[in-house]
N, CA, C and O atoms as a GROMACS GRO file, in nm:
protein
  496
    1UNK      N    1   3.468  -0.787   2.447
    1UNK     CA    2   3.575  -0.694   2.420
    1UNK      C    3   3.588  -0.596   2.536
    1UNK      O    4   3.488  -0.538   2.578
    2UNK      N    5   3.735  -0.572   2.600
    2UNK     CA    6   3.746  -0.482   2.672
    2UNK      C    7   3.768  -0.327   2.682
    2UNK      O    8   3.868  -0.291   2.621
    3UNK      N    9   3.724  -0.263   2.721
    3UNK     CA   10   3.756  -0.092   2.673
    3UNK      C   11   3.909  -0.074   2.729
    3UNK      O   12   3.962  -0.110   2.833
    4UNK      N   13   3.951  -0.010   2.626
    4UNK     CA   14   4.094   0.032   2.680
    4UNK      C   15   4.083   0.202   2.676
    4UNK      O   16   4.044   0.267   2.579
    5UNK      N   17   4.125   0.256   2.802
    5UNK     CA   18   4.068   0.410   2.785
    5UNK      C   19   4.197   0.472   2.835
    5UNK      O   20   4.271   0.408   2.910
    6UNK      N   21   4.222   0.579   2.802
    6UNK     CA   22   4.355   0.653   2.823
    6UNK      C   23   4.254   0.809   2.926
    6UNK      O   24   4.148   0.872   2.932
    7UNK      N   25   4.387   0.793   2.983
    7UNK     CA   26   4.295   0.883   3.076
    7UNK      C   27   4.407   1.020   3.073
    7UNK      O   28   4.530   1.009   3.069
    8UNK      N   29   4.333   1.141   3.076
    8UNK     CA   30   4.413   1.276   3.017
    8UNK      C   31   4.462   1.332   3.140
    8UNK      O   32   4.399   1.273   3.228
    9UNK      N   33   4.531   1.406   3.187
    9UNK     CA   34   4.547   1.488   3.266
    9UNK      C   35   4.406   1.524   3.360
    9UNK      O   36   4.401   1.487   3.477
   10UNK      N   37   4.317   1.583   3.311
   10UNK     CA   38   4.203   1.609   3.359
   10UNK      C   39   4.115   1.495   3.374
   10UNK      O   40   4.003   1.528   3.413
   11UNK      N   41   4.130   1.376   3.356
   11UNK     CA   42   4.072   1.257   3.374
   11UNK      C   43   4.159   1.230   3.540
   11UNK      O   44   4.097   1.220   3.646
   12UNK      N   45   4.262   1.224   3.533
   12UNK     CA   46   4.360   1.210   3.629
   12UNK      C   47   4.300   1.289   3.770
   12UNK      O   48   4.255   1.251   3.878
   13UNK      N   49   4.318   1.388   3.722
   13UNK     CA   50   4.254   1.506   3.861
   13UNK      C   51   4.106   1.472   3.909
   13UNK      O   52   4.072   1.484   4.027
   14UNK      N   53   4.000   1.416   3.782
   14UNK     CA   54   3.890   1.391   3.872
   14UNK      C   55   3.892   1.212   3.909
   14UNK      O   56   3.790   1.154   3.946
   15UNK      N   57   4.006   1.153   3.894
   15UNK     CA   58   4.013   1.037   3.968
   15UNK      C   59   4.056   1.068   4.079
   15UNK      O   60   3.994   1.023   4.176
   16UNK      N   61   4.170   1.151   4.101
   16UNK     CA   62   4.198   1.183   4.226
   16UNK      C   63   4.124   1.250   4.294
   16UNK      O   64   4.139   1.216   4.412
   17UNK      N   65   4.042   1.339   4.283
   17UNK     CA   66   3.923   1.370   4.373
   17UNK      C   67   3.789   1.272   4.359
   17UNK      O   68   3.675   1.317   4.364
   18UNK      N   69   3.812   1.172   4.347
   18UNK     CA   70   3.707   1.018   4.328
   18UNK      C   71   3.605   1.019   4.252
   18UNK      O   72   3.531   0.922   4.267
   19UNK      N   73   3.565   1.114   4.155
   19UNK     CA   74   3.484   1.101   4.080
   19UNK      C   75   3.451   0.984   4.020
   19UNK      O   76   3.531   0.917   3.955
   20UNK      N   77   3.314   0.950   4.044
   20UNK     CA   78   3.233   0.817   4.046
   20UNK      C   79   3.263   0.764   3.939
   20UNK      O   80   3.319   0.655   3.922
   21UNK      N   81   3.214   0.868   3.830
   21UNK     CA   82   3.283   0.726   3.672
   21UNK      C   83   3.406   0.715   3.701
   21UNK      O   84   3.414   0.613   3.769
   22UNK      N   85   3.542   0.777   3.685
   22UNK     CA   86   3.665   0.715   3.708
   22UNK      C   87   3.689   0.633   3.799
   22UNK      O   88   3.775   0.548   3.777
   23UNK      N   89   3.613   0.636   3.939
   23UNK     CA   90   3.667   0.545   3.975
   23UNK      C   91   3.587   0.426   3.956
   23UNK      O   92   3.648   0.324   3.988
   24UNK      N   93   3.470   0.408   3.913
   24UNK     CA   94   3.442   0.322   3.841
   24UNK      C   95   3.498   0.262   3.755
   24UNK      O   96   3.502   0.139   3.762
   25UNK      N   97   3.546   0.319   3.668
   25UNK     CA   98   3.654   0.277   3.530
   25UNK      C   99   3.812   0.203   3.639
   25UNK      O  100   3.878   0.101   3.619
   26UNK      N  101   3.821   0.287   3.727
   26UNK     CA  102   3.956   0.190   3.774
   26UNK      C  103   3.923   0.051   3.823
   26UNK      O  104   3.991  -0.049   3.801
   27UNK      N  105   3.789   0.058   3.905
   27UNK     CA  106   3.733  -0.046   3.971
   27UNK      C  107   3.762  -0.201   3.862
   27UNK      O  108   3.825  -0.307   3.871
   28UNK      N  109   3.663  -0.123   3.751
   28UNK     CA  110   3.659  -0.257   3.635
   28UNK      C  111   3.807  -0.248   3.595
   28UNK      O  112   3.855  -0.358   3.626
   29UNK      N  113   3.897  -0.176   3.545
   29UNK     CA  114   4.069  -0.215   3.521
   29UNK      C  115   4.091  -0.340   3.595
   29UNK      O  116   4.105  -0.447   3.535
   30UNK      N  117   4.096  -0.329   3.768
   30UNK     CA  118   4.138  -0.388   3.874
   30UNK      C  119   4.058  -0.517   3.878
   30UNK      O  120   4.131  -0.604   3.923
   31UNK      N  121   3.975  -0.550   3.859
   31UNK     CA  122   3.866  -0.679   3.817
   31UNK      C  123   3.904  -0.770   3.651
   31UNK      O  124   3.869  -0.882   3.615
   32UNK      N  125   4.016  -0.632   3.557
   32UNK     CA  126   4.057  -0.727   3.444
   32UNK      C  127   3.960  -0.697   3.298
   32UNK      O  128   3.978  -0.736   3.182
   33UNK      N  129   3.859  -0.618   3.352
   33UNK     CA  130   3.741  -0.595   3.241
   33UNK      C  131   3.748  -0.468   3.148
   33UNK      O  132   3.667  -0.426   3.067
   34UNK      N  133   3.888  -0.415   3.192
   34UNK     CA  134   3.897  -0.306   3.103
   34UNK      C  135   4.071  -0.257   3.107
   34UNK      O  136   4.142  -0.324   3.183
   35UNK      N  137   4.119  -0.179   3.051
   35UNK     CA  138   4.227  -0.133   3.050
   35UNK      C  139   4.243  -0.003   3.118
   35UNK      O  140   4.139   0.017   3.182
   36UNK      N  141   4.321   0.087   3.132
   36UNK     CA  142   4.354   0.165   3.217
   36UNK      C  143   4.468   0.251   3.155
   36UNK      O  144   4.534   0.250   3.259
   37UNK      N  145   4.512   0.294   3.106
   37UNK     CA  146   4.628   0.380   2.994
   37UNK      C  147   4.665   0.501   3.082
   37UNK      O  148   4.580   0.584   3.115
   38UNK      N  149   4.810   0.512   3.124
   38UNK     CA  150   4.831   0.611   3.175
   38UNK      C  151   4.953   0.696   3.157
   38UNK      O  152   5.056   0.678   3.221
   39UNK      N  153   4.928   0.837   3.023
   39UNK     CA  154   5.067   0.885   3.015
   39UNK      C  155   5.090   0.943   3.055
   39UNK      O  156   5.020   1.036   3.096
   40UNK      N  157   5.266   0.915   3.078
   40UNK     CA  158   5.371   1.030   3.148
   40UNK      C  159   5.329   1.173   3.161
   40UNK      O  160   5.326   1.235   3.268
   41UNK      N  161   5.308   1.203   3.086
   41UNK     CA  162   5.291   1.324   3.028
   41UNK      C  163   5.155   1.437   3.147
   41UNK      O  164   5.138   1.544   3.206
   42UNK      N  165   5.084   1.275   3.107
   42UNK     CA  166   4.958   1.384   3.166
   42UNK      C  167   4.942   1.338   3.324
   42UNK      O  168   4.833   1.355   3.379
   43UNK      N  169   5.070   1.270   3.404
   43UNK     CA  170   5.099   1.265   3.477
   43UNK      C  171   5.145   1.370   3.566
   43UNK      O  172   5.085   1.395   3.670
   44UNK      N  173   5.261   1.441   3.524
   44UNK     CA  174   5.289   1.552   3.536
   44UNK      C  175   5.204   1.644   3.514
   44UNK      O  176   5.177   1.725   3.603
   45UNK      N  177   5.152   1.650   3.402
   45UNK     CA  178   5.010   1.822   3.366
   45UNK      C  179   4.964   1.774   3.508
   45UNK      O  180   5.011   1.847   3.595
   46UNK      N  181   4.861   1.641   3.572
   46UNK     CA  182   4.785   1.700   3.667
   46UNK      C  183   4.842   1.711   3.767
   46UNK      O  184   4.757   1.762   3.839
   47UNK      N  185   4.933   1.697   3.828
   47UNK     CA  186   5.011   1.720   3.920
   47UNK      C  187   5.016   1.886   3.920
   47UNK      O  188   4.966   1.963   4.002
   48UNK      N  189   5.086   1.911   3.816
   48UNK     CA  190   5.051   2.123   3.812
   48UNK      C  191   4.933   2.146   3.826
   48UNK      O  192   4.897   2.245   3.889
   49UNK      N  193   4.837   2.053   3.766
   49UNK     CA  194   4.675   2.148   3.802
   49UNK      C  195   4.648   2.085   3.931
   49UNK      O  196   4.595   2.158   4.015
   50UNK      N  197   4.668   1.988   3.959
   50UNK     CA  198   4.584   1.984   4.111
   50UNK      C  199   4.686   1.863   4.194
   50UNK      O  200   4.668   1.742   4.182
   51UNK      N  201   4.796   1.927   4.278
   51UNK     CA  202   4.916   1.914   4.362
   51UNK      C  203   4.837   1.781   4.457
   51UNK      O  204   4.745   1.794   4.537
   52UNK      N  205   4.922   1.631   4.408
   52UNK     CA  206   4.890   1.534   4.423
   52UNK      C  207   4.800   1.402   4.340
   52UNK      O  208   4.782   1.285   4.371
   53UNK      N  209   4.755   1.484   4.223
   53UNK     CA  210   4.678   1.420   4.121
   53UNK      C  211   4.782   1.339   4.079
   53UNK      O  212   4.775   1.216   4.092
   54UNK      N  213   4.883   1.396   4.028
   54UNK     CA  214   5.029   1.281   3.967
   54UNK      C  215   5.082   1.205   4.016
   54UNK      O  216   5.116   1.099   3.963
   55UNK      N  217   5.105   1.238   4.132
   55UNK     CA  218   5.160   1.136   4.244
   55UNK      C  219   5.067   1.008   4.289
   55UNK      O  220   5.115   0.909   4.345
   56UNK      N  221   4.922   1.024   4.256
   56UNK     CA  222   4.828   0.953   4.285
   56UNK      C  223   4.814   0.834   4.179
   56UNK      O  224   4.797   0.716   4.206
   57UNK      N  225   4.829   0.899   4.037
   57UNK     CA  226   4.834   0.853   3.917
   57UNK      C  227   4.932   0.761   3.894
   57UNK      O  228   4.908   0.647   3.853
   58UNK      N  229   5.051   0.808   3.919
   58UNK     CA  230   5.148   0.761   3.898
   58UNK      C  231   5.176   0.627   4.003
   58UNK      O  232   5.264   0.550   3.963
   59UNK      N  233   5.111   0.593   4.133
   59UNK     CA  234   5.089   0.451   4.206
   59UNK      C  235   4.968   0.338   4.194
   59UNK      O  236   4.947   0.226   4.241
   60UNK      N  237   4.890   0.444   4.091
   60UNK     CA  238   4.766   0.354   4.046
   60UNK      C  239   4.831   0.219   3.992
   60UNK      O  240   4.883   0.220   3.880
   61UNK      N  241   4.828   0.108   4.068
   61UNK     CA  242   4.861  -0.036   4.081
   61UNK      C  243   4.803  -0.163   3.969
   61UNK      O  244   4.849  -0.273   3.939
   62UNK      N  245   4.654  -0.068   3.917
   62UNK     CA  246   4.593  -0.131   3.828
   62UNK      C  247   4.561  -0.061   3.703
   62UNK      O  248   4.466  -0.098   3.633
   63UNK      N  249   4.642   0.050   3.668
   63UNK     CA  250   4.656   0.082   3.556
   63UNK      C  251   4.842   0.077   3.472
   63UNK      O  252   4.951   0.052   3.524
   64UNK      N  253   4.806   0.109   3.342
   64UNK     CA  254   4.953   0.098   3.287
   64UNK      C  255   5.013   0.177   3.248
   64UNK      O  256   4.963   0.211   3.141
   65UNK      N  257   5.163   0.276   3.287
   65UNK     CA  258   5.188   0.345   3.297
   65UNK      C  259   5.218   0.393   3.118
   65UNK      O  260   5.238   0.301   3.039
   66UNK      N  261   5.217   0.509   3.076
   66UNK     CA  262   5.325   0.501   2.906
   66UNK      C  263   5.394   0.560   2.902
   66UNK      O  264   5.361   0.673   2.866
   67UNK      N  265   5.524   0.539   2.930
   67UNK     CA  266   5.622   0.627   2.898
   67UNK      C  267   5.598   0.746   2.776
   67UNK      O  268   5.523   0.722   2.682
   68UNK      N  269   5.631   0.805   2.781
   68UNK     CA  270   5.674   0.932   2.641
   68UNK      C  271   5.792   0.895   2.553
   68UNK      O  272   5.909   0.903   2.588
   69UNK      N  273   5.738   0.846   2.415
   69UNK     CA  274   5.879   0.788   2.350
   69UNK      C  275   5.885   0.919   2.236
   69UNK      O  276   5.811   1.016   2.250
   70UNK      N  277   5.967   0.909   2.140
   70UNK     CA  278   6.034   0.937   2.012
   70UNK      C  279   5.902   0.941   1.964
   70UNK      O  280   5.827   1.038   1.971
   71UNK      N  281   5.870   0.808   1.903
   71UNK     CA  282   5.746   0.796   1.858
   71UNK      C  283   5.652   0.917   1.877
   71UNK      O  284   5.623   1.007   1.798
   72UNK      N  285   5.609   0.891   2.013
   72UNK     CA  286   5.495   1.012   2.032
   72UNK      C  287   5.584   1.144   2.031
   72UNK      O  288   5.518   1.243   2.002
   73UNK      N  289   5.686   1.163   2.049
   73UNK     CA  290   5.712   1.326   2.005
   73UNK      C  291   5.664   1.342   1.881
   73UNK      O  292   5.572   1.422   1.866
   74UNK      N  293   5.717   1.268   1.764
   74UNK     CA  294   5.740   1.314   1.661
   74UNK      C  295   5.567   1.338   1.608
   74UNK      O  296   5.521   1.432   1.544
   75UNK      N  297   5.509   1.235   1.653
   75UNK     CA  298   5.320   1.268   1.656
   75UNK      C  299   5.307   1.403   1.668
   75UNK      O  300   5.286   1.475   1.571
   76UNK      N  301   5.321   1.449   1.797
   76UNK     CA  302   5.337   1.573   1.881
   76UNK      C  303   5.389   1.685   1.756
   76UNK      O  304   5.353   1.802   1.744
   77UNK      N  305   5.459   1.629   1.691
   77UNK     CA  306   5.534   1.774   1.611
   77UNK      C  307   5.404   1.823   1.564
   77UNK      O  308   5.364   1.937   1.584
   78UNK      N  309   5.335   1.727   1.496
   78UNK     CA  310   5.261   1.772   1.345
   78UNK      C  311   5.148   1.832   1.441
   78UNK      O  312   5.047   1.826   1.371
   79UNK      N  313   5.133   1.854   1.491
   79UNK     CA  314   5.027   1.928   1.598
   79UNK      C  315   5.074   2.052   1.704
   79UNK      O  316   5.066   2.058   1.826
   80UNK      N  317   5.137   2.168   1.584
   80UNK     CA  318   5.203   2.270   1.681
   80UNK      C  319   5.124   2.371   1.768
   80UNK      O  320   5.150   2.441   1.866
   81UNK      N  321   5.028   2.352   1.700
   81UNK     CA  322   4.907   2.436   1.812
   81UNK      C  323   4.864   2.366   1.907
   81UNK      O  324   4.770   2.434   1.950
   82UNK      N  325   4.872   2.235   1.995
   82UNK     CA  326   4.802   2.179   2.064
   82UNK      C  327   4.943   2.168   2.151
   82UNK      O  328   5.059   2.138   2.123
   83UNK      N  329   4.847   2.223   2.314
   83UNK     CA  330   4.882   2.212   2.430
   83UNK      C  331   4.959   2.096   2.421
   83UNK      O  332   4.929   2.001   2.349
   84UNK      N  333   5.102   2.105   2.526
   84UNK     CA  334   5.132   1.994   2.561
   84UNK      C  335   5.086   1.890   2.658
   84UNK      O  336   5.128   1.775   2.648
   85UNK      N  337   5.020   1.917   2.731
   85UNK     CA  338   4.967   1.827   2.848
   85UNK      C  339   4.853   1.704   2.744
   85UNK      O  340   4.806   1.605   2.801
   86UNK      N  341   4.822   1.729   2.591
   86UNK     CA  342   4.705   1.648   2.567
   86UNK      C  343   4.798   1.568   2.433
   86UNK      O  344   4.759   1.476   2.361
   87UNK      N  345   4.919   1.632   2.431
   87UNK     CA  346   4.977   1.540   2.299
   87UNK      C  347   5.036   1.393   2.341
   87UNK      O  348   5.042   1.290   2.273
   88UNK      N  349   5.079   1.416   2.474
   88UNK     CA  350   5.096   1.227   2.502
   88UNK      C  351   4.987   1.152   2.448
   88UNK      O  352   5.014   1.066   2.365
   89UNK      N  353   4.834   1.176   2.492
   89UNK     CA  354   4.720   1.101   2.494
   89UNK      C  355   4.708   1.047   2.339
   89UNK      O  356   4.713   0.939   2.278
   90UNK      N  357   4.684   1.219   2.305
   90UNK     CA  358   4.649   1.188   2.140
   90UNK      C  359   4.752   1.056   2.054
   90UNK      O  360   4.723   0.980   1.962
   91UNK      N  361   4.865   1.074   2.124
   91UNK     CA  362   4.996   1.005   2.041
   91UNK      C  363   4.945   0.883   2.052
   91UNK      O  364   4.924   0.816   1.951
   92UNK      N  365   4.914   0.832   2.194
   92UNK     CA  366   4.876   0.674   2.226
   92UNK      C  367   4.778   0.664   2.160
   92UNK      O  368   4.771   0.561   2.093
   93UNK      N  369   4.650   0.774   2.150
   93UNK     CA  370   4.527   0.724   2.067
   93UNK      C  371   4.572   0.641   1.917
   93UNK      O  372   4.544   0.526   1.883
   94UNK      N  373   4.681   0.784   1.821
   94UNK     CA  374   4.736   0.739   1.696
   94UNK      C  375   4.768   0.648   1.657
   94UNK      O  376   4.734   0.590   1.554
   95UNK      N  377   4.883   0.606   1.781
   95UNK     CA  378   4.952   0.454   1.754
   95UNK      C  379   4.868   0.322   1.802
   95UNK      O  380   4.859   0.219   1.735
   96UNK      N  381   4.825   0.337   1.898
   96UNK     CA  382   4.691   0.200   1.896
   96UNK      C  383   4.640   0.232   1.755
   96UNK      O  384   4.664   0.139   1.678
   97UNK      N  385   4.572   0.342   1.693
   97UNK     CA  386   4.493   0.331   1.579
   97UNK      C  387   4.569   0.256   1.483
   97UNK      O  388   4.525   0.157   1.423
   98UNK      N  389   4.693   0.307   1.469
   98UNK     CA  390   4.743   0.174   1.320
   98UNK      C  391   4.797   0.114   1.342
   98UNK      O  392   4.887   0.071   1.270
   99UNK      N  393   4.755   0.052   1.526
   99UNK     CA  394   4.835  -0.095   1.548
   99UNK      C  395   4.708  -0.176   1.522
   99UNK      O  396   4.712  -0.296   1.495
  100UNK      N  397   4.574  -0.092   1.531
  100UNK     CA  398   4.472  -0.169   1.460
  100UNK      C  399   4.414  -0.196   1.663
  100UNK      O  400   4.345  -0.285   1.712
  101UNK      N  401   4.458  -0.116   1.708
  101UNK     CA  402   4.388  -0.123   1.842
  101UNK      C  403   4.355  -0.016   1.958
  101UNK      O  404   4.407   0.016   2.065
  102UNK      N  405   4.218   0.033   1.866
  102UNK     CA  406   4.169   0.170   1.935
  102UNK      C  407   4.148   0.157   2.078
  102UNK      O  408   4.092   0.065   2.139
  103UNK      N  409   4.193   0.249   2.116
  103UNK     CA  410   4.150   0.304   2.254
  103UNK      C  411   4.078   0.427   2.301
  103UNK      O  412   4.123   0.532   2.256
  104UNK      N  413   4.009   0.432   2.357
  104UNK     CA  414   3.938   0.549   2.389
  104UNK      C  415   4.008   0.686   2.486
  104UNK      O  416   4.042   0.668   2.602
  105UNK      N  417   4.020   0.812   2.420
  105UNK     CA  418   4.068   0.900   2.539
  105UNK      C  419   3.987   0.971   2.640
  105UNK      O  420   3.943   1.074   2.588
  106UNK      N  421   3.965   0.964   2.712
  106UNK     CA  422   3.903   1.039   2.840
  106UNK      C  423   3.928   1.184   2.886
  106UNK      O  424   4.032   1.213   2.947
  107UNK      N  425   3.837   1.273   2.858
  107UNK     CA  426   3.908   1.434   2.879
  107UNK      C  427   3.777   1.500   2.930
  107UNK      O  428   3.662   1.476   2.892
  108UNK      N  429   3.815   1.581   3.017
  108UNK     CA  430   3.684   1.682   3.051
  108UNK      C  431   3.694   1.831   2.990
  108UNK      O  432   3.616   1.926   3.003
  109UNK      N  433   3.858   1.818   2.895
  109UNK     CA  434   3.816   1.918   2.794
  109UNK      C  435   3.893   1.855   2.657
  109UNK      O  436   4.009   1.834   2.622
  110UNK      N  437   3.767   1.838   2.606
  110UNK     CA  438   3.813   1.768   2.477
  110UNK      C  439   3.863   1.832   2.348
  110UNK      O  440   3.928   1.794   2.251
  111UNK      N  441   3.796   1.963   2.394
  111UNK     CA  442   3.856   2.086   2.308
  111UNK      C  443   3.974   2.069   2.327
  111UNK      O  444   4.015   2.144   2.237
  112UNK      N  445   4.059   2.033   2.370
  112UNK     CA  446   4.214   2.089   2.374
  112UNK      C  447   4.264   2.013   2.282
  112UNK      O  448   4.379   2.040   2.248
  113UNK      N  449   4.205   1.911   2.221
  113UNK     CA  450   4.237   1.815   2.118
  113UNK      C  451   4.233   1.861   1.973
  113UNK      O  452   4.315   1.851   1.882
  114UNK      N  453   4.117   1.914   1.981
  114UNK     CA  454   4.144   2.022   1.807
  114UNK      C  455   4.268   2.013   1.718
  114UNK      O  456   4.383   2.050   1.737
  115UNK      N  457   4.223   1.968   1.641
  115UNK     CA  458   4.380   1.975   1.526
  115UNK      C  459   4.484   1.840   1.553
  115UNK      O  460   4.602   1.826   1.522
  116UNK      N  461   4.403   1.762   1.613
  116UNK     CA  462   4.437   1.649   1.622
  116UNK      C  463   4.424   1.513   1.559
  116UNK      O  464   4.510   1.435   1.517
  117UNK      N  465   4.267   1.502   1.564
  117UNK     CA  466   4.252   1.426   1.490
  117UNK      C  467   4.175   1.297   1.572
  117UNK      O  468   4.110   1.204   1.525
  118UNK      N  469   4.214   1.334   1.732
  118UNK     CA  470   4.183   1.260   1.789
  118UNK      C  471   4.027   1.327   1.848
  118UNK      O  472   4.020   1.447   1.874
  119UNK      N  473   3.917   1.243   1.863
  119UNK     CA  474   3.786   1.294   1.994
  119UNK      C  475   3.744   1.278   2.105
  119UNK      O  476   3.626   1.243   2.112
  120UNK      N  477   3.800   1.290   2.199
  120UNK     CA  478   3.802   1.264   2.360
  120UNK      C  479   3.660   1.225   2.369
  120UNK      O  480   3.577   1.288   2.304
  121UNK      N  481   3.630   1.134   2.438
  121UNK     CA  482   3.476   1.088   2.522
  121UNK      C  483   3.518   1.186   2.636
  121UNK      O  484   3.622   1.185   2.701
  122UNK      N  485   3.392   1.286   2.644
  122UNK     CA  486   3.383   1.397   2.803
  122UNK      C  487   3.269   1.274   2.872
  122UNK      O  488   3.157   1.239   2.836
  123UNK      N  489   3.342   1.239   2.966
  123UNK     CA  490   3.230   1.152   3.039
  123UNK      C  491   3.159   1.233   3.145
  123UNK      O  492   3.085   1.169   3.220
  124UNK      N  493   3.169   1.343   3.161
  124UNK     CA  494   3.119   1.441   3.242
  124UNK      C  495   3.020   1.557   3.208
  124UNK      O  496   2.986   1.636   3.296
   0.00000   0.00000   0.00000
């Protein structure tokens, strides 16, 4: 079985400064042994936190991009206290969950998830 891992905004920023597990985790994507999840959303957040993280993210060749649909807004509603930069993730976590195909989210602050429902793996 392959890990499918969604990577947060702050997952994003320490890929772009090469942090060894992420880029480890892209390494195995690019070899086929794992998945790679990458939303819109927290595309843009790291781009504001660290100028070039998004742009970096956003050409990663061996990961898959997720648009921001309807769907995940409406996720997003029921969670009015939670930052926007972490409600894309959580949304994809939700909907893999009752497509019956979990994925793991990746955050180096997993706190921001609270009231979600979802629990970030801090691989850091």
């Amino acid at each position: 079985m392959n890990l499918t891992a969604v990577l947060d905004h702050t997952a994003l920023a320490a890929l772009y400064r090469a942090d060894h597990f992420f880029t480890g985790l892209y390494i195995e994507a690019s070899r086929g042994t794992g998945r790679v999840l990458i939303p819109s959303l927290s595309v843009l957040a790291a781009e504001r936190e660290v100028p070039g993280a998004g742009t970096h993210a956003a050409a990663l060749r061996f990961a898959e991009q997720v648009p921001f649909t309807a769907v995940h807004a409406v996720d997003g509603m029921a969670w009015p206290a939670v930052e926007w930069p972490v409600v894309h993730s959580a949304a994809i976590a939700w909907q893999a969950a009752k497509a019956g195909e979990p994925v793991t989210v990746l955050s180096l602050a997993p706190e921001l998830y609270a009231g979600t429902g979802i629990t970030p793996l801090n691989p850091g």
